[in-house]
Backbone as CSV, one residue per row, in Angstrom:
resi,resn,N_x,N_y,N_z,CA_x,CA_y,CA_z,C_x,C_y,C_z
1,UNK,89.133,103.409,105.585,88.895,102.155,104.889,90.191,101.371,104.787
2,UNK,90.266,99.777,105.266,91.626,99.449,104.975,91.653,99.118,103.878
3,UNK,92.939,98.838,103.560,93.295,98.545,102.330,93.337,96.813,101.717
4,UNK,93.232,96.534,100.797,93.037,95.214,100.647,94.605,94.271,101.668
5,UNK,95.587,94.881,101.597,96.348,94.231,102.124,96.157,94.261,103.622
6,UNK,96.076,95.679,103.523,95.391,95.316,105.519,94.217,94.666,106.028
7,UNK,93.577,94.567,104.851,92.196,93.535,105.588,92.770,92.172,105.427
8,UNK,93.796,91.951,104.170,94.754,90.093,104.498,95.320,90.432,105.681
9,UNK,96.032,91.006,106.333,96.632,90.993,107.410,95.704,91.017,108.657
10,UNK,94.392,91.760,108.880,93.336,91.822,109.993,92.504,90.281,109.694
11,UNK,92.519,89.502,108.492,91.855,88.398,108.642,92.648,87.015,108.810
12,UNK,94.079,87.356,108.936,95.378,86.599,109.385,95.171,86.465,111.173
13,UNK,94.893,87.561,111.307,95.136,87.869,112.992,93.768,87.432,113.713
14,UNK,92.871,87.528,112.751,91.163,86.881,113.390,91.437,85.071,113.279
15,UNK,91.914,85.027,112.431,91.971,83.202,112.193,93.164,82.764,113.420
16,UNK,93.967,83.307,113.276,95.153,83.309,114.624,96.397,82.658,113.796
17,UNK,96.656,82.918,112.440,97.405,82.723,111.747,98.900,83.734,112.299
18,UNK,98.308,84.661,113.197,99.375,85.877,113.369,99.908,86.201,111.784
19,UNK,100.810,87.695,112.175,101.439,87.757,111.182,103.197,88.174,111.439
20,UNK,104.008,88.039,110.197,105.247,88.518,110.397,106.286,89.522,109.340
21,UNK,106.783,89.994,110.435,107.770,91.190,109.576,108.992,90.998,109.193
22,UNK,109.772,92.056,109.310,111.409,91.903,109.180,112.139,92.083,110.003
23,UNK,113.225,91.690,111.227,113.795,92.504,111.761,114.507,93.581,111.304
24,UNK,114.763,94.080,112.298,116.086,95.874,112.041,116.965,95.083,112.968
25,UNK,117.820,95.836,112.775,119.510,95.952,113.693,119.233,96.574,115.018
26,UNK,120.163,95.910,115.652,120.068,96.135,116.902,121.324,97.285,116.803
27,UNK,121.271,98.581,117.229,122.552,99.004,117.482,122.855,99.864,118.857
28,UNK,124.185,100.425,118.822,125.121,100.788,120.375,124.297,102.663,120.249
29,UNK,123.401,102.787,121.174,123.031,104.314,121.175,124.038,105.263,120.749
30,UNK,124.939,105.164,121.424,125.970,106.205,122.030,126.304,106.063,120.733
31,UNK,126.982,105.115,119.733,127.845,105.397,118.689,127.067,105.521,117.427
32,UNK,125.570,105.545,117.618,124.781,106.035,116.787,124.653,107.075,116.531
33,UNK,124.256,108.138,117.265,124.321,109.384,117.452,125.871,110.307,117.846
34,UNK,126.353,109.440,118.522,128.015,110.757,118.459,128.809,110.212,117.872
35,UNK,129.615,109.115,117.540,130.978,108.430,117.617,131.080,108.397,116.063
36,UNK,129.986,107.289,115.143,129.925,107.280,114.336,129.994,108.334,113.483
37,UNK,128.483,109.109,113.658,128.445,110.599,113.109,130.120,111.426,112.928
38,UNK,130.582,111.255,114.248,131.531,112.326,114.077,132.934,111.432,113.161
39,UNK,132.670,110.402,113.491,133.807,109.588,112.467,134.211,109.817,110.867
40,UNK,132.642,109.362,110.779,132.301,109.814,109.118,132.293,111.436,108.498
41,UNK,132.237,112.592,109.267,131.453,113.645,109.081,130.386,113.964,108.778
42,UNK,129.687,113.463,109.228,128.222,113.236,109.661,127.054,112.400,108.654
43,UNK,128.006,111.416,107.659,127.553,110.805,106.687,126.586,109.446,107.144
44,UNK,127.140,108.898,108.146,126.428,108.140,109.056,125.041,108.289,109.262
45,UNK,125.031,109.192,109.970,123.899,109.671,110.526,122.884,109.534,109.487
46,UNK,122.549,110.290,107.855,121.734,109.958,106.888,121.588,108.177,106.707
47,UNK,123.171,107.817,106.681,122.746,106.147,106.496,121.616,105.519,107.694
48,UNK,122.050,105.905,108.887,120.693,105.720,109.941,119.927,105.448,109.279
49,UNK,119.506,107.024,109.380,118.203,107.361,108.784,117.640,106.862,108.043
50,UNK,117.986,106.590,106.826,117.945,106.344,105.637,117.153,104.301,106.372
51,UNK,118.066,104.527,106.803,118.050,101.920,107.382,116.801,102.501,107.973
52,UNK,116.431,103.352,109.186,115.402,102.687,110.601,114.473,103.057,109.440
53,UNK,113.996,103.759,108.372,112.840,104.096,107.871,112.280,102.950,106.939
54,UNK,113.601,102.380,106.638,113.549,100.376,105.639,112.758,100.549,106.369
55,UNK,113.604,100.096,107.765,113.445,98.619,108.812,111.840,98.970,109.147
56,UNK,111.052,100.308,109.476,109.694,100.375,109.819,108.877,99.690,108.750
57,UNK,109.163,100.137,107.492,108.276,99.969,106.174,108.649,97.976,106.443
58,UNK,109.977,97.357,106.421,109.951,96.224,105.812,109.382,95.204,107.369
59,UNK,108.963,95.799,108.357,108.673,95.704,109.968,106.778,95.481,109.946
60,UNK,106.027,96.338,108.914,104.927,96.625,108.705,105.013,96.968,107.664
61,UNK,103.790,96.027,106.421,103.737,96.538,105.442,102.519,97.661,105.601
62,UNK,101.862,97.760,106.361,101.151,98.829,106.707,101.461,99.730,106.643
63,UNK,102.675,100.071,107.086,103.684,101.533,107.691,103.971,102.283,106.366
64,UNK,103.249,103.742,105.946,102.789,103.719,104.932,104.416,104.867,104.904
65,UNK,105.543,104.543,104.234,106.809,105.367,104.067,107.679,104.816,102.973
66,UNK,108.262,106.359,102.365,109.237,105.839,101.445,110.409,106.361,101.814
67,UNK,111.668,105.402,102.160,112.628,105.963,102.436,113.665,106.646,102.125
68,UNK,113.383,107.183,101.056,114.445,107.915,100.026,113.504,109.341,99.915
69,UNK,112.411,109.424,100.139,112.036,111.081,100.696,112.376,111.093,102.174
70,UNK,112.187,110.070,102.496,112.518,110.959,104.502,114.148,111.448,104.481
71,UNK,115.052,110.577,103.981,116.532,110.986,103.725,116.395,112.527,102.875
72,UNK,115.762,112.137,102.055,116.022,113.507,101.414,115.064,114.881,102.107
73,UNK,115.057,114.716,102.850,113.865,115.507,104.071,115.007,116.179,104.834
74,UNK,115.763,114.698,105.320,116.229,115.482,106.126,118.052,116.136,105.291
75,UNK,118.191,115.615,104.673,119.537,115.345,103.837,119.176,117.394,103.096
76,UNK,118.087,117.461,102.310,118.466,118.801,101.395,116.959,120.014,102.068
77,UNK,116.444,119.310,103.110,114.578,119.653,103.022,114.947,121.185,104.110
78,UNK,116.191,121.247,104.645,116.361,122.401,105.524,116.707,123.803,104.275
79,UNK,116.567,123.776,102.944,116.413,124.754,102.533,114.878,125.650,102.460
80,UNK,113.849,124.990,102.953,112.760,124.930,103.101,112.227,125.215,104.525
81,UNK,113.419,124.456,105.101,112.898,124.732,106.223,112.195,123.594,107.091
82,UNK,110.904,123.405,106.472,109.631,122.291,107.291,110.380,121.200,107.438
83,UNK,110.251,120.706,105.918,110.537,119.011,105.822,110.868,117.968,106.604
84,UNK,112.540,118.644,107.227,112.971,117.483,108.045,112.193,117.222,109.230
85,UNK,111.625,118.729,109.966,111.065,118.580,111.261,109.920,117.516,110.658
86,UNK,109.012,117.565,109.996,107.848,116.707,109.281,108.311,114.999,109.347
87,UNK,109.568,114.835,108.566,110.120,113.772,108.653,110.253,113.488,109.785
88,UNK,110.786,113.773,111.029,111.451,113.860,112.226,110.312,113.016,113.140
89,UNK,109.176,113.895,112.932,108.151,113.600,113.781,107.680,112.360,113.516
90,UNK,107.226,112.107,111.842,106.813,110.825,111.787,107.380,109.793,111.453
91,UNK,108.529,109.781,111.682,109.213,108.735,112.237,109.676,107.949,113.337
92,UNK,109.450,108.711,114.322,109.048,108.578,115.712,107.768,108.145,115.543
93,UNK,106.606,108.467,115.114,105.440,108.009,114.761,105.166,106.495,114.449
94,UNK,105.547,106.272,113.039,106.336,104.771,112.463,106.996,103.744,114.105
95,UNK,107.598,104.103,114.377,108.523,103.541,115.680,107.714,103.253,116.954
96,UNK,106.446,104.332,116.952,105.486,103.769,117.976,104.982,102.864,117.369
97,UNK,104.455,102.635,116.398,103.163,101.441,115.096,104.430,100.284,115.456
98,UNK,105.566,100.476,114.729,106.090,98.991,115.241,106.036,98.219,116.589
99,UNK,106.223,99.329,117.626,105.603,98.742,118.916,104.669,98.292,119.324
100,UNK,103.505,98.927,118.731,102.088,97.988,118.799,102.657,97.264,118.212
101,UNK,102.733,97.114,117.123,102.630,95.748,116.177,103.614,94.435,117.219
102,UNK,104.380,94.729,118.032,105.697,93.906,118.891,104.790,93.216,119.817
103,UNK,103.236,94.056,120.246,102.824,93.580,121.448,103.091,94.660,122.187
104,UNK,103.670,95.728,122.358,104.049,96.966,123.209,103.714,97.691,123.466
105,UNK,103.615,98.522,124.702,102.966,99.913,124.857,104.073,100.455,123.851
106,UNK,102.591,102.291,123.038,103.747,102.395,122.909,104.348,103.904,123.743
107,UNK,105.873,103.561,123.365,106.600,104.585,124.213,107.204,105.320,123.942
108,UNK,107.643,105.517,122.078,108.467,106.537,121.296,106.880,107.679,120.980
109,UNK,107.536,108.682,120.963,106.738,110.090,120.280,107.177,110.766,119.691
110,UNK,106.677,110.885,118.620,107.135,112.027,117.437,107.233,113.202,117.947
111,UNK,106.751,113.719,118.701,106.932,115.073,119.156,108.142,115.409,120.397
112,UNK,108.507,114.187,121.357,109.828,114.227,121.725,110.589,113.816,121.004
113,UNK,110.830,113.307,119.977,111.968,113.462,118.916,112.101,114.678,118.117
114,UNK,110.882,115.434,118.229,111.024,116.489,117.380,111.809,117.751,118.179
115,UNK,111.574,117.476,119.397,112.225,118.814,120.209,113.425,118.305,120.703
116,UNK,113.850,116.822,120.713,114.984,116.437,120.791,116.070,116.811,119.509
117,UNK,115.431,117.074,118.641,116.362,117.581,117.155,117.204,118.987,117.366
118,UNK,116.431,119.595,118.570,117.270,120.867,118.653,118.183,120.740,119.846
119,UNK,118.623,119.861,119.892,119.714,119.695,121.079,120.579,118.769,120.784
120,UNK,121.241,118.916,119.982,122.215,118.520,119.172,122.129,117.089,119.055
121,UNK,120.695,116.693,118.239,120.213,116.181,117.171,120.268,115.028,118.276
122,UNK,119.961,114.598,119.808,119.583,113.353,120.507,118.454,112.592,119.980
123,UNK,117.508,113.177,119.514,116.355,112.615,118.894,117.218,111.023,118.040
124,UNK,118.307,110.766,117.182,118.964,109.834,116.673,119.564,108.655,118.154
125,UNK,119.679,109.192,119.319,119.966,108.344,120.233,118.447,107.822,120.976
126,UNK,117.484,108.598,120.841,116.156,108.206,121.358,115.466,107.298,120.253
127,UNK,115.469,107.587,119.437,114.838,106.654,118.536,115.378,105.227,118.238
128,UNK,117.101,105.343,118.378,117.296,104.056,118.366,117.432,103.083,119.804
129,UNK,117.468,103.691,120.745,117.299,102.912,121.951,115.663,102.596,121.888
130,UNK,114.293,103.294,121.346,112.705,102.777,121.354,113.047,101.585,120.494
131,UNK,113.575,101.728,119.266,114.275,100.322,118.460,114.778,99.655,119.141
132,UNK,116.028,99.721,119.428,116.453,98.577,120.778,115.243,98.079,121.473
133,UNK,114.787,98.204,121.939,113.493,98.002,123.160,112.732,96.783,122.077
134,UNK,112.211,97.172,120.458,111.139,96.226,120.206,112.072,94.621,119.744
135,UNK,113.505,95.034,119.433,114.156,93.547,118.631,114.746,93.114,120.190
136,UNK,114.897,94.049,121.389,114.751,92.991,122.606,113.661,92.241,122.817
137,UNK,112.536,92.932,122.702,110.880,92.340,122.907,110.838,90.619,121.839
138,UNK,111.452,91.126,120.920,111.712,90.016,119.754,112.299,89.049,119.951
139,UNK,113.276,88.973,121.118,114.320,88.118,121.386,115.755,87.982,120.504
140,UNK,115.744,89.836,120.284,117.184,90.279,119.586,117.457,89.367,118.155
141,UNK,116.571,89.189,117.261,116.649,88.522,115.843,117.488,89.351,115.208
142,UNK,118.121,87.643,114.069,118.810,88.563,113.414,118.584,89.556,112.310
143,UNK,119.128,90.346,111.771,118.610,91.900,110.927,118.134,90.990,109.562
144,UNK,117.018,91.145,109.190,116.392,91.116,108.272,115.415,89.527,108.291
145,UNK,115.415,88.956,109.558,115.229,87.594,109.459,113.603,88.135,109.464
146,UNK,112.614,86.814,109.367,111.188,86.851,109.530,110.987,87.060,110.793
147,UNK,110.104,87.725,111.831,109.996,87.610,113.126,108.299,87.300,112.797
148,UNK,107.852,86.710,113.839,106.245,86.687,114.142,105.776,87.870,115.234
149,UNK,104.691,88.214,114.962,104.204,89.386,115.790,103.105,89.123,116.191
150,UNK,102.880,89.157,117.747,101.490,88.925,118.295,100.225,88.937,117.560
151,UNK,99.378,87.925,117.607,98.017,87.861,117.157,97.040,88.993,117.799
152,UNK,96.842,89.927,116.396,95.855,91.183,116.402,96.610,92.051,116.646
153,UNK,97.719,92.406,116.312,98.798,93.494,116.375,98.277,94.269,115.102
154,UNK,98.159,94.014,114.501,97.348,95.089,113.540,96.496,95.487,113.038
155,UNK,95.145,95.040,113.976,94.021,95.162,113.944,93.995,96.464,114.512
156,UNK,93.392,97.441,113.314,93.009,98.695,113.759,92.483,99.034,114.537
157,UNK,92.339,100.602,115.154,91.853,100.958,116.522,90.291,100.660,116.119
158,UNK,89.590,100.070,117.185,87.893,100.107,116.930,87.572,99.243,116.259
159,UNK,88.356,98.088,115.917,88.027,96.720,115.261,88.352,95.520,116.255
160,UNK,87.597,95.530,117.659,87.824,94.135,118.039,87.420,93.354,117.806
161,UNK,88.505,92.507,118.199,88.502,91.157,117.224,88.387,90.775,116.145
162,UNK,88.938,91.988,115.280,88.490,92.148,113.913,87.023,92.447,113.471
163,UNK,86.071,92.592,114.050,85.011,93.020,114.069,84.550,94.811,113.821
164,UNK,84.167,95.375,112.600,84.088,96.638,113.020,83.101,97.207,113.566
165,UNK,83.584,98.433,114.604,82.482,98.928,115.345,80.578,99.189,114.404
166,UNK,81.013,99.332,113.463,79.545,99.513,112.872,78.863,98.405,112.415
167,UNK,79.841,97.203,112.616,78.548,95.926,112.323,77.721,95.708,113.632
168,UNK,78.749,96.059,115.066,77.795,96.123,116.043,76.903,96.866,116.438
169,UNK,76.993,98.216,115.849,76.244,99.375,116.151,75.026,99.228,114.888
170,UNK,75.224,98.635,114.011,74.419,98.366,113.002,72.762,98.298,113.573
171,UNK,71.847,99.277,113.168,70.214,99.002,113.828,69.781,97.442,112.981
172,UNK,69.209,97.058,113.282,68.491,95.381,113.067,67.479,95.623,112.458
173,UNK,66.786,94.957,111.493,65.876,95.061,110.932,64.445,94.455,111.712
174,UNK,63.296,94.776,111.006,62.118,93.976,111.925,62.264,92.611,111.250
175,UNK,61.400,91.903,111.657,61.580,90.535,111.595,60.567,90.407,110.398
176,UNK,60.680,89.384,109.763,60.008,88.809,108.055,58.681,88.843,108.820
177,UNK,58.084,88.946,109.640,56.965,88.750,109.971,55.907,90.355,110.240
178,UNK,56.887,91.319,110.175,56.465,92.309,110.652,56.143,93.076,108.889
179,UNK,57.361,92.763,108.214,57.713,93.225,106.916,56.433,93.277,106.255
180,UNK,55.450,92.182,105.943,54.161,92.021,104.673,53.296,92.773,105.821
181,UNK,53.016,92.680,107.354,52.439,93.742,107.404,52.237,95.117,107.771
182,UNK,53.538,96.064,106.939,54.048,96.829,106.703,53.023,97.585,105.723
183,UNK,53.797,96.026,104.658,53.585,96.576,103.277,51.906,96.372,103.409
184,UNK,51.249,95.830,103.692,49.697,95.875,103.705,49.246,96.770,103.785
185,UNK,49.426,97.360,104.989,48.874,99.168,105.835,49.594,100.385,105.050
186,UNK,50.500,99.888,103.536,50.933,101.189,103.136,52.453,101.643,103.845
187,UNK,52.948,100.773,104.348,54.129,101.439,105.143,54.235,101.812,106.252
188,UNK,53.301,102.014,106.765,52.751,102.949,108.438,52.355,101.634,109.150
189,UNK,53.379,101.392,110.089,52.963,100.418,111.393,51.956,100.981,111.914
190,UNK,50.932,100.211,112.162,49.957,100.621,112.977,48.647,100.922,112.188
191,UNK,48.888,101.175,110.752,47.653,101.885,110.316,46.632,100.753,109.548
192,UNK,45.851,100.321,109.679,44.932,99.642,108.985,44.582,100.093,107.773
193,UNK,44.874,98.260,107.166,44.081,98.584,105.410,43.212,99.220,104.923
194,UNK,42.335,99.566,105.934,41.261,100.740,104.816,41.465,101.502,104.864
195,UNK,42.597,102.018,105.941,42.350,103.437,106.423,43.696,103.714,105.466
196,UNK,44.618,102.976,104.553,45.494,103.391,103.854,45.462,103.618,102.608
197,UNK,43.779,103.726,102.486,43.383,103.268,101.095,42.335,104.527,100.643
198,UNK,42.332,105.491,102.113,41.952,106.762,102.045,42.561,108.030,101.775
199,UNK,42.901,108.408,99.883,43.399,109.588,99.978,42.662,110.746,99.491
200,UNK,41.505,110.752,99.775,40.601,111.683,98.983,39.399,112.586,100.547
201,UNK,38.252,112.920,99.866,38.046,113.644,101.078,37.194,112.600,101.941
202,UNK,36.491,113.060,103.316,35.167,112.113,103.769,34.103,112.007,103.142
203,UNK,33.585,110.787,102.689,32.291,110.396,101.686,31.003,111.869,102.814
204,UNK,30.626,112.143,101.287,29.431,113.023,101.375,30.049,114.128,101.411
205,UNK,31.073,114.323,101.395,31.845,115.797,101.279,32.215,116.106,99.550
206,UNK,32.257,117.238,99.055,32.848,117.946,97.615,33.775,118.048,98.006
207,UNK,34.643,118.235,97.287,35.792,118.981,97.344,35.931,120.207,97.004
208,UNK,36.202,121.403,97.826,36.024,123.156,97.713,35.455,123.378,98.559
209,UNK,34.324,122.278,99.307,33.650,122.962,100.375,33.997,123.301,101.583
């Protein structure tokens, strides 16, 4: 079921009002993932993190994330164990949705970022080059400006044209003409008034016999 804000946004995109987000930063792969990281002692790297998960949420208000658990996912969640991989994945996840939303195939996967985490943590250079890719698609805006996003970019799967699949699949009713004689015959197409008016036995018969 969408949500009231996503049905303003799916009845934005039916009128052809389009709709718009926020940009993110454009940044240098390479010094995302090694240069920086190793500059700071690896304090960077959470700040990333911490921005691309804004930039999805303030990109799509759809994009259902809070960015101060995914940091802390990945920041304290390895005493646990799961968390960060959890985080990991759907954030790559998030990063494909902004690409639809750009007009884009999409081409980031949570699950190659997730096996990219064990190879000394590239998953942070893949995710921000799929970023690179949508604020090129954008025409490289600046970080935080309004961008517009293709008309029906967030029209859910199975709603074309904003239309949902079950108003078309919807069975039709009979026509006002069929309806009173329905109700005449008792409900039963086909059955004639007297014969709906028979619930007892055949005349000249008892009942027991």
């Amino acid at each position: 079921m969408l949500s009231i804000a996503g049905a303003a946004r799916v009845a934005l995109n039916v009128r052809g009002d389009g709709m718009t987000g926020r940009a993110g930063k454009t940044r240098n792969i390479w010094l995302t993932w090694l240069i920086w990281p190793l500059i700071t002692l690896g304090i960077y790297h959470f700040v990333w993190y911490y921005k691309i998960n804004s930039e999805a949420r303030d990109f799509d208000e759809n994009i259902d994330v809070q960015p101060e658990l995914s940091l802390l996912a990945v920041l304290i969640g390895w005493i646990i164990i799961v968390p960060p991989f959890v985080s990991i994945y759907r954030t790559g996840e998030r990063i494909a949705q902004m690409q639809e939303d750009a007009g884009m195939e999409r081409s980031c996967s949570g699950v190659i970022g997730l096996v990219l985490a064990f190879f000394a943590g590239l998953y942070s250079l893949y995710y921000q080059y799929e970023l690179n890719r949508i604020w090129a698609r954008l025409g490289n805006p600046q970080e935080g400006s309004l961008v517009a996003l293709p008309v029906g970019a967030a029209v859910p799967n199975g709603v074309p044209n904003g239309v949902p699949d079950s108003a078309a699949d919807r069975p039709t009713m009979g026509t006002a003409a069929e309806a009173p004689q329905a109700a005449r015959s008792g409900g039963a197409p086909g059955l004639r008034p007297d014969e709906s008016q028979k619930t007892g036995p055949e005349d000249g018969n008892s009942a027991g016999t």
